[in-house]
C-alpha positions in Angstrom: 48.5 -25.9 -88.8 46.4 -28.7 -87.5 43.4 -28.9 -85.4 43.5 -32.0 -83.4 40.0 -33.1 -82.6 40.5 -35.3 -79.4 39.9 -34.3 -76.1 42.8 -33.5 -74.0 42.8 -33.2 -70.3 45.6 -30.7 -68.9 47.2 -31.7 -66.1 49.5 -29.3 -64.5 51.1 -25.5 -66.1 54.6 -25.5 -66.9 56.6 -22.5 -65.8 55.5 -20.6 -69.3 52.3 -20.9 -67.8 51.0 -22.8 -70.0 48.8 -26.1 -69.7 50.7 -29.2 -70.0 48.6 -32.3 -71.7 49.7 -35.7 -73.1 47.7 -36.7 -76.5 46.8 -40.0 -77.5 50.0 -41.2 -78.9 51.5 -39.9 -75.3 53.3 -37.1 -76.7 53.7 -33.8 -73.9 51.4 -31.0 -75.8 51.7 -27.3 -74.5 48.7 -25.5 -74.4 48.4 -21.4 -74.5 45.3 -20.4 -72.1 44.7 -23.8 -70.8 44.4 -24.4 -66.9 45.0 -28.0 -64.9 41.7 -29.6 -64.8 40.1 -28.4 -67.7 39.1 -30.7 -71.1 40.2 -29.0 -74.1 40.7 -29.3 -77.5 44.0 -27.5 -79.3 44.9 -26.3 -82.3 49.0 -27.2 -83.1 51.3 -25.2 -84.2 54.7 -26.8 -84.1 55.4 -30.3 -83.5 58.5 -31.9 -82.3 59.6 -35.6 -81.4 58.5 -35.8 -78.1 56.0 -32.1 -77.8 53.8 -30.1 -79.2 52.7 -26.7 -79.4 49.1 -25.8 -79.3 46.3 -23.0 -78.3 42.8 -23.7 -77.1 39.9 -24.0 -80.0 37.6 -25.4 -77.3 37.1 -25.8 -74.0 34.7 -28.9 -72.8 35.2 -28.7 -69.0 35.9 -25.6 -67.2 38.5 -25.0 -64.5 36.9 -23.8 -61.4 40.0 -21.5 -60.8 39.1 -19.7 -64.8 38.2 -16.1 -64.1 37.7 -13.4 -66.4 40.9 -11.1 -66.7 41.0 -7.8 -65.3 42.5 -5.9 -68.0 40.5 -5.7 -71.7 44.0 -5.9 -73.3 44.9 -9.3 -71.5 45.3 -12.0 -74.2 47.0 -9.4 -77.2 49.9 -7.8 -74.5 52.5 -9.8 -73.7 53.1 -8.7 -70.1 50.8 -10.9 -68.1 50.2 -14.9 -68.9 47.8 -15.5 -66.3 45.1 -13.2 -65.2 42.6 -15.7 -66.6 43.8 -18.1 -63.3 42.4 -17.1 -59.6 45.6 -15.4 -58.0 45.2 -17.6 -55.4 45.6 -20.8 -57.7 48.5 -18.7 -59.7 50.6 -18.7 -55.8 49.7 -22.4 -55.3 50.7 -23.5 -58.9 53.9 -21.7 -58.9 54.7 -23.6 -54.7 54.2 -26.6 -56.4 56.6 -25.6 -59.4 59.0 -24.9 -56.9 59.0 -27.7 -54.9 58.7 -29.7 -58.2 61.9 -28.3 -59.3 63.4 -29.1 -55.9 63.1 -32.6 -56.1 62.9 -33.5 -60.0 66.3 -31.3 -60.9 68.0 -31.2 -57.2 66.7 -34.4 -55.2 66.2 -31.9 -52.4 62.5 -32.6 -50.2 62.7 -29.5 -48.1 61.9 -29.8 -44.1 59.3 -27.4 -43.7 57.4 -25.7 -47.0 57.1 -22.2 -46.0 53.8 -20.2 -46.5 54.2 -18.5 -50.1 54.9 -14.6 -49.4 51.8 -12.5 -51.1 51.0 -8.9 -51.8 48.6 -6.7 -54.3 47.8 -8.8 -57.1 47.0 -4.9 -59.3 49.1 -2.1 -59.3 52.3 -3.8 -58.0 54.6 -3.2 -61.0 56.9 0.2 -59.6 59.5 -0.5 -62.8 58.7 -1.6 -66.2 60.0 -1.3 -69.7 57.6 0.1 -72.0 58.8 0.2 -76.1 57.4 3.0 -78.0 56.5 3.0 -81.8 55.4 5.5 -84.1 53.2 3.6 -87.0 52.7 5.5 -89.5 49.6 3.3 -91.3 47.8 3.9 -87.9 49.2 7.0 -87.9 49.9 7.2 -84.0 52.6 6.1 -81.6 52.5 3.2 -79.6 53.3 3.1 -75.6 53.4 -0.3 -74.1 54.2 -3.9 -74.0 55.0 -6.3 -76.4 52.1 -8.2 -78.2 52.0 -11.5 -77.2 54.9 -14.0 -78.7 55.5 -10.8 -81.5 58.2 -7.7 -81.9 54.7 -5.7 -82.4 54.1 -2.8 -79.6 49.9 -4.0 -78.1 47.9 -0.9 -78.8 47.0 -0.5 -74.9 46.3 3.1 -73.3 46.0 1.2 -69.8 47.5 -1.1 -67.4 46.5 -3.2 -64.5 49.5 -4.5 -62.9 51.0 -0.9 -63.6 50.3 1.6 -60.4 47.1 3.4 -61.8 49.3 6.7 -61.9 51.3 5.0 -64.7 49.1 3.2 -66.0 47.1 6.5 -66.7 50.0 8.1 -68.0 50.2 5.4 -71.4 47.9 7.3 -73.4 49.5 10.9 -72.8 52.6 9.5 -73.2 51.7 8.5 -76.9 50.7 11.9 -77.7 53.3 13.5 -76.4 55.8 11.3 -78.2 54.0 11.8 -82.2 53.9 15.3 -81.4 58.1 15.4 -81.0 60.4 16.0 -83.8 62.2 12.8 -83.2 59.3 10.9 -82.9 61.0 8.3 -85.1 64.4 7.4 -82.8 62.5 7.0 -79.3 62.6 3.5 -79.1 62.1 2.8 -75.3 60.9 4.8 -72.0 61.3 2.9 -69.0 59.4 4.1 -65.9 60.5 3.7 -62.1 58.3 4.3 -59.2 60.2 5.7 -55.9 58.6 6.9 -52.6 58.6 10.1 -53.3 58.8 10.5 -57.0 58.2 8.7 -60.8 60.5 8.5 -63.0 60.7 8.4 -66.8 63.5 7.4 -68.7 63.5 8.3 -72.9 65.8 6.7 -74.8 66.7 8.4 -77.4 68.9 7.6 -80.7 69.6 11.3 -82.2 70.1 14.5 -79.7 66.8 15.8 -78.9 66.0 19.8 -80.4 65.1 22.3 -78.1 61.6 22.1 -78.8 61.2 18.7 -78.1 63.2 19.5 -74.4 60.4 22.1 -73.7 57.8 19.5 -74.7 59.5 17.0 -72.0 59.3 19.6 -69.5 56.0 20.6 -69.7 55.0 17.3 -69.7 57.0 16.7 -66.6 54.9 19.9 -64.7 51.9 18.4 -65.8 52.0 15.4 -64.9 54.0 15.8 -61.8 57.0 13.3 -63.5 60.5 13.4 -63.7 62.5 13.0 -67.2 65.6 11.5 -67.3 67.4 10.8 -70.4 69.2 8.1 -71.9 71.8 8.6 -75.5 73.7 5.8 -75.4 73.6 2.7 -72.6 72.5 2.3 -69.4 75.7 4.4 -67.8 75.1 7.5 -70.1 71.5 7.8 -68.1 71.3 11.1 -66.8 67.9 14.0 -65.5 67.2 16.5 -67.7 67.0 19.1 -64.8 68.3 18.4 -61.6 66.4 19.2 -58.8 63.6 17.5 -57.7 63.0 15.1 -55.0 65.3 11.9 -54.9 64.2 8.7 -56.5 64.6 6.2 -53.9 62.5 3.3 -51.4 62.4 2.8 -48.3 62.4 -0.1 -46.1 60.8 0.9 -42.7 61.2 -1.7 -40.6 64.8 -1.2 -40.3 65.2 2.5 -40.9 66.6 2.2 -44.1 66.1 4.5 -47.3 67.7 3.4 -50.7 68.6 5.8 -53.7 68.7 4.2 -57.1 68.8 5.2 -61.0 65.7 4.3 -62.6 67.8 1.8 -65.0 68.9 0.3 -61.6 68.0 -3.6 -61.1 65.8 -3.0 -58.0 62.4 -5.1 -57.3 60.4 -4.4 -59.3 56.9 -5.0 -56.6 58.2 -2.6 -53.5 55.8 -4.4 -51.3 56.8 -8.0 -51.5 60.7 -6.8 -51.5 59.9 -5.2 -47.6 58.2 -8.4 -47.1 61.1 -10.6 -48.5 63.6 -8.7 -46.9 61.8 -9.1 -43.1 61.6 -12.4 -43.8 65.0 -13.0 -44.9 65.9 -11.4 -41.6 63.9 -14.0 -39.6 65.3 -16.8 -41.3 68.6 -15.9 -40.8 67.9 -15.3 -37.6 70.7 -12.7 -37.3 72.5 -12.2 -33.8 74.4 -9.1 -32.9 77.9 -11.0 -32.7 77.7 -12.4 -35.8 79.6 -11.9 -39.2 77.7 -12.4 -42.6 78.4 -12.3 -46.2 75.8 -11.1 -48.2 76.7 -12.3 -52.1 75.2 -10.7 -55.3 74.3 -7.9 -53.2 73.3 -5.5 -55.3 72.6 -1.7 -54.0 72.6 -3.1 -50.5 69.0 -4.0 -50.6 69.7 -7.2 -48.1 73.3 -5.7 -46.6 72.1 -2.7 -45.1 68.9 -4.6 -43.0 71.6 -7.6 -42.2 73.7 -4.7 -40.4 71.4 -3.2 -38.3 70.9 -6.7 -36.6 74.6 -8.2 -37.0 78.1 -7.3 -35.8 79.7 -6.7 -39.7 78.4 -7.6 -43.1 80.5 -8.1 -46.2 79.0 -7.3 -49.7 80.0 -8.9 -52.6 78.9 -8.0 -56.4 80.1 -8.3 -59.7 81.0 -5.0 -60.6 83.7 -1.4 -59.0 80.3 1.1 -60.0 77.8 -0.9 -57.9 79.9 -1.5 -55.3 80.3 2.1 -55.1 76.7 2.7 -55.1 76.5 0.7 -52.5 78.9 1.9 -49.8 77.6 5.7 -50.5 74.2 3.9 -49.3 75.8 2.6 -46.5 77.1 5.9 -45.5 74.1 7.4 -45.9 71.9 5.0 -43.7 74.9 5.4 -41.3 76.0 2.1 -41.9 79.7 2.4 -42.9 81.8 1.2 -40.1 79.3 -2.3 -40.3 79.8 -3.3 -43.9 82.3 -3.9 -46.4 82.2 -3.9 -50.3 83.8 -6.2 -52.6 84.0 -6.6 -56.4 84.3 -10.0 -57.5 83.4 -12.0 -60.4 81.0 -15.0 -58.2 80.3 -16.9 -61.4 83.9 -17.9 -61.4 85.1 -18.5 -57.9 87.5 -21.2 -56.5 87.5 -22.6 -52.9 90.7 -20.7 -51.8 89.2 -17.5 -52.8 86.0 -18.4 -51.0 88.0 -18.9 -48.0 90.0 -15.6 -48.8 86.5 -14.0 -47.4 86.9 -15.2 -43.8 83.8 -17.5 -42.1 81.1 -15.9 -41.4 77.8 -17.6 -39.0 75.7 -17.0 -41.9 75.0 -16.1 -45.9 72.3 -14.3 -48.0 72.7 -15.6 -51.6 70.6 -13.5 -53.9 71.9 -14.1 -57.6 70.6 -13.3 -60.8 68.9 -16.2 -63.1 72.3 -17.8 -63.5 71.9 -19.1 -59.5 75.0 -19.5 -57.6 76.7 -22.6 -59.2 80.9 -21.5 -58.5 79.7 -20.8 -54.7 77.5 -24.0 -54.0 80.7 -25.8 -55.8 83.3 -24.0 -54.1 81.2 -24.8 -50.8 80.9 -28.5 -51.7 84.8 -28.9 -52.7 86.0 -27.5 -49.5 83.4 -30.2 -48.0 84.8 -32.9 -49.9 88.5 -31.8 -48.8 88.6 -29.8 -46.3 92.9 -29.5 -46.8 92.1 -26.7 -49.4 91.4 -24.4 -46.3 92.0 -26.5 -43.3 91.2 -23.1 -41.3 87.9 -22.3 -43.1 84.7 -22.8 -41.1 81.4 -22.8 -43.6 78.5 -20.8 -43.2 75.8 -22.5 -40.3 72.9 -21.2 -42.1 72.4 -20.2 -45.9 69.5 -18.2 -47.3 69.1 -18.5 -50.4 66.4 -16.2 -52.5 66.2 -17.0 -56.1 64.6 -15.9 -59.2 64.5 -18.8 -60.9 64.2 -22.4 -59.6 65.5 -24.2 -62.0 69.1 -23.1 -61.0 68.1 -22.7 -57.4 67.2 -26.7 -57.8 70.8 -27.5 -59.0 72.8 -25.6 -55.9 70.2 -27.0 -53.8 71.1 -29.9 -54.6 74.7 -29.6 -54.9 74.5 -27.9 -51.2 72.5 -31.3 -49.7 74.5 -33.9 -51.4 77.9 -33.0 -52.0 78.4 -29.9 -49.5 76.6 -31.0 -46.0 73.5 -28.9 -45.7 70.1 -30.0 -44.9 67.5 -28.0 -46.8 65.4 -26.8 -43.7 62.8 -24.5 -45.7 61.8 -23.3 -49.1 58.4 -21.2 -50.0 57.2 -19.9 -53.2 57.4 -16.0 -53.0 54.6 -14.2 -56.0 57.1 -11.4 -57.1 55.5 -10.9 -60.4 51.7 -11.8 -60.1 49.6 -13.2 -63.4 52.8 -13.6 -64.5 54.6 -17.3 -64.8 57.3 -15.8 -62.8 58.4 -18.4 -59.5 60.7 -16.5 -57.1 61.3 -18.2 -54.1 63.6 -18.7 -50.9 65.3 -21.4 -49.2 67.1 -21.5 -46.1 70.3 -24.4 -45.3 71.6 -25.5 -42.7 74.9 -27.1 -42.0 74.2 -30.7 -40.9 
């Protein structure tokens, strides 16, 4: 390792959140803890042709954005990258990532930038992943996050982006864990918030003895928690007593309550989703006659909204269990006779099947980190030749809310230049705050 004793001036954060500077020589250096603005000098710890990697031995000219992070454990837990940044200068950075990535990787200048969506900066996080670790030297078991860049479990008994229930729960949970015969194969607990209840999931590599059950349910009437279990993967997940209220969230605006598993992919900030979901609404700017597909759909967390405003929605997701899950949510909300389920593999689809779907006025396109490649494609080949479904009609209006804009970039751009849309919006939504995390949302329209 090598301290380089020039002054470098960073210039913008990358989407690791870290500074981005260019030496001397003009080689990119990354820069751990760095902020734009701010004169620093770096320490390197890898070098490459064109980069480097560095942290911060000294800092000659502040950022006026530098604050002092919330939580004592920021800088050894790997969970947040960013509290030393206002929060306000986190949402601005990551609107400018977004739009960066727009144009850079897509060639796409949206119309109108939308105002970034916001919520609680503390407290947000309703479903996390904690790993648990029994260390014998320190002779105590660990409850938390991942040190920084390590396989190590951060000492922590708090957290600040965790709702304080949880967050005061970290410390218990530690005790409760070295006091249980298997304290040695409990690798994992991940936690869920719902509306009415929290739930904790144990993983658990041998069967747990009775003693260690009673242990989980005492700690459950304590607390005021619910256990649920997990042997094997995510499908063997299961509560150790039923009974209880239902773990679920609700989104009031349109009525609608959604059950889920705790090892269900659901938002993980409750707030921002009801904000992203009303705005989704708007956007599409849904009329009662109208048909839309709703792809990657999930639980239904778009789908069921959609249908209270449209004529019939069709769901489409990957796999026969969640589309299951989310009919019975349909039903539930009373929504059955206005939506449809499909399984399909989308990472693989053709423009005949696409047409196979039937036109529909508009799309919601809410895919994983993998974006929606085979759809933008299959949506740009039918443009190119439209005698592969002479009696498909294309969506009017797309939205499009992704998780990472890197792959929203490429379909954006595959969408404006190859398959006739204009891209009318895009804003920055700050899902995952002091985190480097960009989610956003774009909205097309057929030109």
């Amino acid at each position: 390792m090598t301290v380089n004793y020039e002054w470098l001036k960073v210039e913008s954060l990358d989407l690791e959140g870290q500074g981005v500077a260019h030496n001397a020589e003009g080689k990119v250096v990354f820069i751990e803890g760095a902020l734009p603005g701010e004169e620093v000098q770096v320490q390197v710890h890898r070098r490459k042709n064109n980069w480097e990697q560095a942290s911060m031995t000294a800092l000659r000219r502040e950022s006026s954005q530098r604050v002092t992070p919330q939580c004592k454990h920021f800088g050894t837990c790997g969970g947040c990258k960013l509290q030393h940044f206002h929060v306000g200068a986190q949402v601005a950075t990551k609107q400018r990532a977004l739009e960066d990535a727009l144009w850079h990787l897509g060639k796409v200048k949206p119309e109108q930038v939308l105002r970034p969506i916001e919520g609680p900066a503390w407290g947000y996080r309703y479903r996390a992943r904690l790993s648990v670790r029994h260390v014998q030297k320190k002779g105590k078991v660990l409850v938390g996050f991942h040190e920084r860049k390590s396989s190590y479990v951060a000492d922590m008994d708090s957290c600040e982006v965790l709702p304080p229930q949880l967050s005061a729960l970290l410390s218990p949970l530690a005790t409760l864990i070295f006091g249980m015969d298997q304290r040695d194969r409990l690798p994992q607990i991940e936690v869920a918030v719902g509306a009415k209840v929290t739930a904790l999931v144990l993983r658990h590599l041998e069967p747990l003895s009775q003693p260690d059950l009673k242990r989980l349910r005492d700690f459950a009437a304590q607390h005021g928690i619910q256990w649920w279990l997990q042997p094997k993967g995510p499908e063997t997940v299961h509560l150790l007593d039923a009974g209880g209220p239902p773990l679920d969230y609700t989104l009031p605006e349109f009525g609608i309550t959604m059950p889920f598993k705790p090892t269900d992919f659901t938002q993980v900030n409750h707030q921002i989703n009801g904000v992203l979901v009303s705005r989704a609404l708007r956007l599409l700017d849904l009329q009662p006659h109208e048909r839309v597909i709703d792809w990657f759909c999930g639980l239904g967390n778009f789908t069921l909204p959609i249908a209270t405003r449209a004529r019939e929605v069709l769901g489409l997701e990957g796999s026969e269990a969640l589309v299951a899950r989310s009919r019975e949510n349909a039903a539930l909300n009373g929504l059955a006779a206005k939506t449809r389920f499909v399984a399909r593999n989308l990472f693989e689809m053709t423009p005949a099947e696409l047409a196979s779907f039937g036109a529909a006025e508009k799309w919601l396109v809410d895919p994983p980190r993998e974006g929606a490649f085979a759809l933008a494609k299959a949506l740009a080949d039918l443009h190119a030749d439209p005698l592969l479904a002479p009696a498909y009609t294309p969506p009017r209006r797309i939205v499009y809310v992704s998780c990472n804009p890197a792959t929203l970039a490429r379909d954006a751009g595959l969408l404006v230049h190859q398959a006739g849309y204009r891209c009318t919006a895009a804003g920055a939504v700050n899902m995952f705050p002091h985190t480097a995390h960009v989610e956003s949302m774009a909205v097309f329209e057929k030109a």
